[in-house]
Structure formats: structure tokens, C-alpha cells
ZASE-625663 format. One record per residue (C-alpha): residue number from 1; chain; x, y, z. Coordinates in nm, 3 decimals, m for minus. Example, Ala and Ser with C-alpha at 12.3 -4.5 7.8 and 13.67 -1.06 7.14 Angstrom:
<atoms>
lonu;kolnu;xx;yy;zz
1;A;1.230;m0.450;0.780;
2;A;1.367;m0.106;0.714;
</atoms>
This chain:
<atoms>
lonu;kolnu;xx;yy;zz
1;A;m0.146;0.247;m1.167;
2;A;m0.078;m0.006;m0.883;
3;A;0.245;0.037;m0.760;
4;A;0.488;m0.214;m0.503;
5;A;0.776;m0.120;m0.314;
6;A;1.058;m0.407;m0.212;
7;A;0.960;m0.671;0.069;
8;A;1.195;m0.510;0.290;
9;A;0.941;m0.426;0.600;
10;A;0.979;m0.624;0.918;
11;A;0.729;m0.702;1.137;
12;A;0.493;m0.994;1.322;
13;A;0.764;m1.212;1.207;
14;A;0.795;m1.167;0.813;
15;A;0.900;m0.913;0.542;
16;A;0.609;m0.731;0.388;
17;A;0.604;m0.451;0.105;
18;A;0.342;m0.214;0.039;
19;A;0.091;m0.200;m0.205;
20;A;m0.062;0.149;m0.347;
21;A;m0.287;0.272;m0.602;
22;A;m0.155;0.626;m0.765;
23;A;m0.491;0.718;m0.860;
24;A;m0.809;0.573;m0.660;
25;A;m0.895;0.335;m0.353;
26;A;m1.109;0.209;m0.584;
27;A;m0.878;0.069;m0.792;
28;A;m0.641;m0.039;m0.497;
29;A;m0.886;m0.251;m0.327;
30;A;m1.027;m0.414;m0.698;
31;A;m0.674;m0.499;m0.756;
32;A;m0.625;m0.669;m0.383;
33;A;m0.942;m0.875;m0.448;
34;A;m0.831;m0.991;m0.796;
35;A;m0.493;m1.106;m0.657;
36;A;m0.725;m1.205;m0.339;
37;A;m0.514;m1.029;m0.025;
38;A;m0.744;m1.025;0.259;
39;A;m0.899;m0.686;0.368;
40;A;m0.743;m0.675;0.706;
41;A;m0.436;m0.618;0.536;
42;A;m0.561;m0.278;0.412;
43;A;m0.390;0.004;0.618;
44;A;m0.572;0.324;0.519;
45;A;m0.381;0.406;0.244;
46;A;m0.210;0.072;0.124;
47;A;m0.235;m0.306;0.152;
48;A;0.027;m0.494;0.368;
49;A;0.152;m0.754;0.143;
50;A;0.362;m1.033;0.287;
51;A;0.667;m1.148;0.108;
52;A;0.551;m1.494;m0.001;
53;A;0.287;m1.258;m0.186;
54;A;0.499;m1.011;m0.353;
55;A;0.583;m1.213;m0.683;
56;A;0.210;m1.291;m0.703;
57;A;0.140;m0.898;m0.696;
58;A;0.411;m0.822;m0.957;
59;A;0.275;m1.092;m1.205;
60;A;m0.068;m0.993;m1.149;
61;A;0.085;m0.624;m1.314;
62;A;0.151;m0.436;m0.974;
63;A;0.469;m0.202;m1.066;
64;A;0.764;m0.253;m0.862;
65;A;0.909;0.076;m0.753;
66;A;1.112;0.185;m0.462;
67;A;0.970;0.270;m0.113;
68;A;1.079;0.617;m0.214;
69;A;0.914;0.648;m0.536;
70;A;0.630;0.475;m0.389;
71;A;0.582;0.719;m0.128;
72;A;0.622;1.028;m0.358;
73;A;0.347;0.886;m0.601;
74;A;0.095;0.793;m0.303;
75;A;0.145;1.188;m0.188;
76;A;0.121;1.330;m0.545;
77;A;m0.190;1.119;m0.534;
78;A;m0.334;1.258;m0.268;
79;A;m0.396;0.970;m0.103;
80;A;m0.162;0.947;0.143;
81;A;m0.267;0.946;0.551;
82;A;0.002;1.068;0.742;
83;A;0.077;0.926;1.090;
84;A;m0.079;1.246;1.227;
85;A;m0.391;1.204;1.058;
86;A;m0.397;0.796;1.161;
87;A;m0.355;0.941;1.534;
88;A;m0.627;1.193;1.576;
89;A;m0.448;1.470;1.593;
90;A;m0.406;1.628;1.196;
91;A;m0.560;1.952;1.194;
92;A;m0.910;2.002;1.192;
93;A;m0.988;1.664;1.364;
94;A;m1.192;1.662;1.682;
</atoms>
């Protein structure tokens, strides 16, 4: 399931939410080309997706859940990079 937490993320200017698949990157990245969000907005676990975006996402069948909810789905997925493991430094990295 593709899931979409609330444009409530600031940065470079705008709001941005993030977009996550709960089951495969597979699916996550088929979904961001159907709805056509650029690949530099993939962050290694999600897509970036700016606010004037998010109602696109949503009609497009993306499930709007909290940030919470989001993040507890993209962990039960297995999915999820930590900020440790986007650093270097998780354990068994050289």
C-alpha cells in the first residue's frame, strides 16, 4: 500500500510530505512514475513530495496517514533507513 503523511515538512522554501510504500521499493518508485515525481526526490526510503503535489498523490490512491502511522508502517516494513544507516555508521558498515 502507498501511504502519505500531512504536508507539514519545511524545508528549501516549501512544505513537503512523505511518500512510502508498506511493502516494496518496487512498488514505491512505480507509483512515483505513474503520478510522475522526479527521481531526485527519492530519499532512500521515501519520495519527497512537495505540497502543490500532495492532492495529486492522494487522488492517484496514495493513503493519507499520519507521520506517525507512516513511520510505524515503513519500520514494520522493513524498509526503513535510519539516520545511522544514511551516515555510515549503522553497524556492520565499513
Amino acid at each position: 500500500m502507498i501511504l502519505v503523511d500531512p504536508p507539514t515538512w519545511p524545508g528549501w522554501g516549501r512544505t513537503w510530505s512523505h511518500l512510502v510504500s508498506d511493502s516494496s521499493l518496487e512498488e514505491l518508485h512505480e507509483f512515483a512514475a505513474r503520478v510522475e515525481l522526479q527521481r531526485r526526490l527519492f530519499d532512500e526510503d521515501h519520495y519527497d513530495v512537495p505540497i502543490e503535489r500532495y492532492d495529486d498523490v492522494v487522488a492517484a490512491g496514495a493513503h493519507e496517514v499520519s507521520g506517525h502511522e507512516l513511520i510505524r508502517r515503513l519500520i514494520r516494513s522493513g524498509l526503513r533507513v535510519t539516520q545511522a544507516e544514511r551516515s555510515g555508521r549503522a553497524p556492520g558498515r565499513g
